[in-house]
C-alpha positions in Angstrom: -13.1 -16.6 -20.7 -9.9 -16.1 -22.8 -6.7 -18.2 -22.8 -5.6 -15.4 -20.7 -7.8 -15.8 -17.5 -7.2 -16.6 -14.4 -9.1 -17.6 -11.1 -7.6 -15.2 -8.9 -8.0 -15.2 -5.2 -7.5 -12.1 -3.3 -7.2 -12.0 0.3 -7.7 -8.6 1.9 -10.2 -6.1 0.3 -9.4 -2.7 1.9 -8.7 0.3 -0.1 -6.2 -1.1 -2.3 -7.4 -5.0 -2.3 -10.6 -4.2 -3.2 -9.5 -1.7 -6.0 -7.2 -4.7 -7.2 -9.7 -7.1 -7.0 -12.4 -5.6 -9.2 -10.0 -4.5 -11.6 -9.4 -7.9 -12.3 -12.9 -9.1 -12.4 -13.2 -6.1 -15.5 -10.5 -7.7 -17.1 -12.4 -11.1 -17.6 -10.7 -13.4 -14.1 -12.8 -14.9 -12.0 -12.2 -13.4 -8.8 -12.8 -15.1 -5.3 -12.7 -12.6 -2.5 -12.2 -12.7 1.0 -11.6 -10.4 4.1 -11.7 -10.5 7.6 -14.7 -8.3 8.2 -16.6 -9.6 5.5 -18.5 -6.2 4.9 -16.1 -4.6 3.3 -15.8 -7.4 0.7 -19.2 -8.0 0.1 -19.4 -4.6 -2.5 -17.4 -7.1 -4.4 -20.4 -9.1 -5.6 -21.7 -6.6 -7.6 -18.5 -6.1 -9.9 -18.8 -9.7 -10.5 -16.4 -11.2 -7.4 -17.3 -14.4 -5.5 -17.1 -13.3 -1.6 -15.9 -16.9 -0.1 -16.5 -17.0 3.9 -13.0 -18.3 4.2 -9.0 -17.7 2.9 -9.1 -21.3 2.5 -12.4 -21.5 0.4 -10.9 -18.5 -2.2 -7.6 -20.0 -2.7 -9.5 -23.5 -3.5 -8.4 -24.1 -7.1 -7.3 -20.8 -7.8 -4.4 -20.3 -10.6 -3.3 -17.1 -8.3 -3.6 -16.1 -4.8 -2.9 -12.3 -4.3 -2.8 -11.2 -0.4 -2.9 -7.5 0.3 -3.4 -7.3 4.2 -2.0 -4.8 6.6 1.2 -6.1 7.5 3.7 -9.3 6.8 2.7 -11.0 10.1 -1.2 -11.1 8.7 -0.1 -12.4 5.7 1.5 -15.7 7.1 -1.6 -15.7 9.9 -3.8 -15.9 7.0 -1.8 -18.2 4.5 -1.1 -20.3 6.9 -5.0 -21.4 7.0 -5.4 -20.8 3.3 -1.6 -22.7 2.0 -2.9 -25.9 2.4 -6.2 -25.4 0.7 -4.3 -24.2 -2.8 -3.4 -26.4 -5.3 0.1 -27.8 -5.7 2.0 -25.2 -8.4 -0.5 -22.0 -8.2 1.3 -18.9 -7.4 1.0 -16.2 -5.0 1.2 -12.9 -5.3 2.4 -11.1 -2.2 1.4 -8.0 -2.5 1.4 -6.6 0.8 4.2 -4.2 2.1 5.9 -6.6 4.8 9.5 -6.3 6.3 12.2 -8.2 4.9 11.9 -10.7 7.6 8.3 -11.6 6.8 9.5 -12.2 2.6 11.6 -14.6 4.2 9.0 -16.5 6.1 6.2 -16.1 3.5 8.8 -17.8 0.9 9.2 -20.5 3.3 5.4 -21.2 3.6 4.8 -20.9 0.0 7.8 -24.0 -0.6 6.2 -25.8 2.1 2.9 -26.1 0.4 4.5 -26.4 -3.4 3.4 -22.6 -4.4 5.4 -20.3 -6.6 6.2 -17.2 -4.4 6.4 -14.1 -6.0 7.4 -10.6 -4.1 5.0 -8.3 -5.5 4.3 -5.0 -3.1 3.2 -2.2 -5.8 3.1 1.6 -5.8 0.4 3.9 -5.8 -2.7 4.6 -3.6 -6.5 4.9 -4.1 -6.6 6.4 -7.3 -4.2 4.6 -9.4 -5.1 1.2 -7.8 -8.7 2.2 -8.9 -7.9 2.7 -12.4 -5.5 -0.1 -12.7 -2.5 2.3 -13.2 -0.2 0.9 -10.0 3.5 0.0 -10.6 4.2 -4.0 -9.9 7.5 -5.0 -8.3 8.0 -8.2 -8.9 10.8 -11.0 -7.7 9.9 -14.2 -8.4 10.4 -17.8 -10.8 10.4 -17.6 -14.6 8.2 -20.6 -14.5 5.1 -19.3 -13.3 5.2 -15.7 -15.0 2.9 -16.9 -17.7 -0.1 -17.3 -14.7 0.9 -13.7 -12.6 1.6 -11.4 -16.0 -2.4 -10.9 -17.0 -3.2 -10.6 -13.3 -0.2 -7.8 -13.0 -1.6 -6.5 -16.1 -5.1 -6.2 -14.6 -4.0 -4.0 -11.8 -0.9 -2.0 -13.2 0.3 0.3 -15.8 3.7 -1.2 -15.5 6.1 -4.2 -13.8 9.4 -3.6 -13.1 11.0 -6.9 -12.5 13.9 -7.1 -10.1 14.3 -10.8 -9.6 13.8 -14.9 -9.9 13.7 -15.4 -6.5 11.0 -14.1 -4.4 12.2 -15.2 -1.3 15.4 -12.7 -1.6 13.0 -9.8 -1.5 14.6 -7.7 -3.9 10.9 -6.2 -4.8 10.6 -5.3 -1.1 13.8 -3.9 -0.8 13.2 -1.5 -3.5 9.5 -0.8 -2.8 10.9 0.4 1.4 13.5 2.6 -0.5 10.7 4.8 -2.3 8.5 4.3 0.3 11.4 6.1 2.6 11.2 9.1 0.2 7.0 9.2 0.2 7.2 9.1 4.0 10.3 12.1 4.1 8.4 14.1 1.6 4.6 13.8 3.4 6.2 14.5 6.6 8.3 17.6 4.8 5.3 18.9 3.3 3.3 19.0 6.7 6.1 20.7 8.9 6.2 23.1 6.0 2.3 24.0 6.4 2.4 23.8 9.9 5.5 26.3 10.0 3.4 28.8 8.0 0.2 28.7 10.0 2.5 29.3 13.2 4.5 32.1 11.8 1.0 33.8 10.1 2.6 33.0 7.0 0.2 32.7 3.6 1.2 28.7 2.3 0.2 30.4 -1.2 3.6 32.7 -0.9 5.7 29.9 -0.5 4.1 27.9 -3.3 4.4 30.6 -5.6 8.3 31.0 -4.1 9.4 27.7 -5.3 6.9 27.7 -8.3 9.0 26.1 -11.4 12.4 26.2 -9.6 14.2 22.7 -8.5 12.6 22.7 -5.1 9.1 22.5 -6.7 7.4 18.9 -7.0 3.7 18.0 -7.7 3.3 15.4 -4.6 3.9 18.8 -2.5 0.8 20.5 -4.1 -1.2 17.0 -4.1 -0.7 16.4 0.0 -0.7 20.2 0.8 -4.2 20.5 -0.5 -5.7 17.7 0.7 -4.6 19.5 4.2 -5.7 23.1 3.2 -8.9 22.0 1.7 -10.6 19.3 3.9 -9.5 16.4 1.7 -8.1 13.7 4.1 -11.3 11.7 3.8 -11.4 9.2 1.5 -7.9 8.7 2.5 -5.1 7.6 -0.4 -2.8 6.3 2.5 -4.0 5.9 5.6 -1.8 7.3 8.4 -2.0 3.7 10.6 -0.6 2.1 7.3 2.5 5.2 6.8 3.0 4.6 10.3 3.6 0.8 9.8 5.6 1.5 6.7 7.9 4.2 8.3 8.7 1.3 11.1 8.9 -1.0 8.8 12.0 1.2 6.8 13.6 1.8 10.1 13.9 -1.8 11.2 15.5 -2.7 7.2 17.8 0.2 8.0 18.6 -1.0 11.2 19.4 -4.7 10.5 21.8 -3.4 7.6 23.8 -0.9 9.3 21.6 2.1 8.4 20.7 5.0 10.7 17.0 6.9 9.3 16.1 9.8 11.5 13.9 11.1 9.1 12.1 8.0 8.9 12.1 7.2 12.8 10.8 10.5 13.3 8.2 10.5 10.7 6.9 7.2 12.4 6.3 9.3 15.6 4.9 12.1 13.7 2.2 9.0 12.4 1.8 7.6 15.5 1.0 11.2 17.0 -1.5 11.9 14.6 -3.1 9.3 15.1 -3.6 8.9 18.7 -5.1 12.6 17.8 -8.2 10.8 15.8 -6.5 11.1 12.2 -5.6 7.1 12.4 -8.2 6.5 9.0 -7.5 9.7 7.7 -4.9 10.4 4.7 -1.2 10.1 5.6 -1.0 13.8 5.0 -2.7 14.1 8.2 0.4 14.0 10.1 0.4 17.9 9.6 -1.5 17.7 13.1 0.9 16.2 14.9 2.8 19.6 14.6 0.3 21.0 17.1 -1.1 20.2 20.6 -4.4 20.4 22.0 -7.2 21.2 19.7 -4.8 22.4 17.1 -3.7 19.0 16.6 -7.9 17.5 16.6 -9.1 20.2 15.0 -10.5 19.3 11.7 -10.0 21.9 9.1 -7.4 24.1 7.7 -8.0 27.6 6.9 -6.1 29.5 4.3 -7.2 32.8 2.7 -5.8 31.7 -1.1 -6.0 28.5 -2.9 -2.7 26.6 -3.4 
């Protein structure tokens, strides 16, 4: 142990918790891990992780509690069993990407119990949470920065701090912005391919079209082949989660005045996919909701050139 450790609980070990989580243990914490289904958290033990049977018995003593569950309304289900069982002054990490509402209400249970919030949702999926490359957004007290910077540090390439108060989720805020490009640009990139395969078109042509020029960007090439070549399993970003993302930037919109087609649409688009059998699958998946029938099931891509 170094004078830079921590005891870091983390609540919710799917694709990115888990990621996070052993991360950390590599970087010398002691990690205590808990999730719902405990299956999926009990790979943990082998990186070094303590799998705890409850929220409350991980976030016993810990310096840091870091939640990364599905959505905001989770988070306060399970903090609200674990708050009480953390000790007075330990901060949390909220990692999770939650509506604005739910910052508000997880700040309010973290003064409740005497913990220092912190507003923490990051960027990146599988890859760069598995090498400990994310980007941290952070919003929270200069007090307790000293006990969050390792853990950020663990699991991130960089922080960009935004704020000292969690609680006015100026982490969040930012973190549904980019999120409302990634969710424009997937569902771009799928209507694109789809267009092609209707009209008999080649998807190489149209790479090599835009090749260099200002309408050329590398996440089209990333998402386009995991659709072209079968690579939507292991998803990055599941389409269930880009669905609840895409709702969650309509509602911010919505309460501030702010009318997102794009985003509404691409929701739909999620939520059709989806219901198609592509819920676990990469959010690039929502290329099938373009089609009906088998199109839309149908499980592989066919092009005669590689992108």
């Amino acid at each position: 142990m170094t004078d830079s450790s921590r005891t870091v609980a983390v609540l919710g070990t799917g694709i990115m918790g888990a990621a996070m989580a052993r991360n950390l243990a590599r970087a010398g914490h002691t990690v205590r891990a808990w999730n719902r289904t405990r299956a999926k958290a009990e790979p943990l033990a082998a990186d070094g992780a303590q799998v705890t049977v409850t929220p409350a018995e991980a976030v016993r003593d810990a310096d840091v509690v870091l939640t990364m569950l599905f959505d905001g309304d989770t988070v306060l289900e399970v903090m609200r069993e674990a708050a009480p069982a953390a000790a007075q002054g330990a901060a949390w990490v909220q990692s999770t990407t939650s509506g604005l509402r739910s910052v508000g209400e997880h700040a309010a249970l973290a003064g409740e119990h005497g913990l220092l919030f912190y507003d923490a949702p990051v960027l990146g999926t599988r890859q760069p949470a598995e090498a400990g490359q994310l980007t941290v957004l952070a919003a929270g007290p200069a007090e307790g920065r000293d006990a969050v910077t390792p853990v950020f540090e663990a699991v991130g390439a960089r922080t960009v701090w935004t704020g000292d108060d969690g609680a006015a989720a100026t982490a969040t805020r930012l973190k549904l912005v980019t999120n409302s490009w990634v969710v424009a640009a997937t569902a771009a990139t799928g209507e694109a391919l789809a267009l092609a395969k209707g009209l008999g078109v080649d998807p190489q042509g149209f790479f090599d079209l835009i090749s260099g020029g200002p309408l050329d960007m590398g996440y089209l090439h990333a998402k386009a082949a995991l659709i072209l070549h079968d690579g939507l399993l292991p998803a990055s970003f599941a389409v269930t989660t880009a669905e609840k993302d895409a709702r969650l930037i309509v509602e911010a919109g919505r309460e501030h005045g702010v009318r997102l087609d794009v985003a509404a649409a691409s929701a739909e688009r999620f939520a059709r996919a989806a219901a198609q059998g592509h819920a676990d699958e990469d959010m690039a998946a929502a290329y099938y909701a373009s089609f009906e029938g088998e199109a839309g099931t149908h499980p592989r891509q066919t092009t005669s050139r590689q992108s």
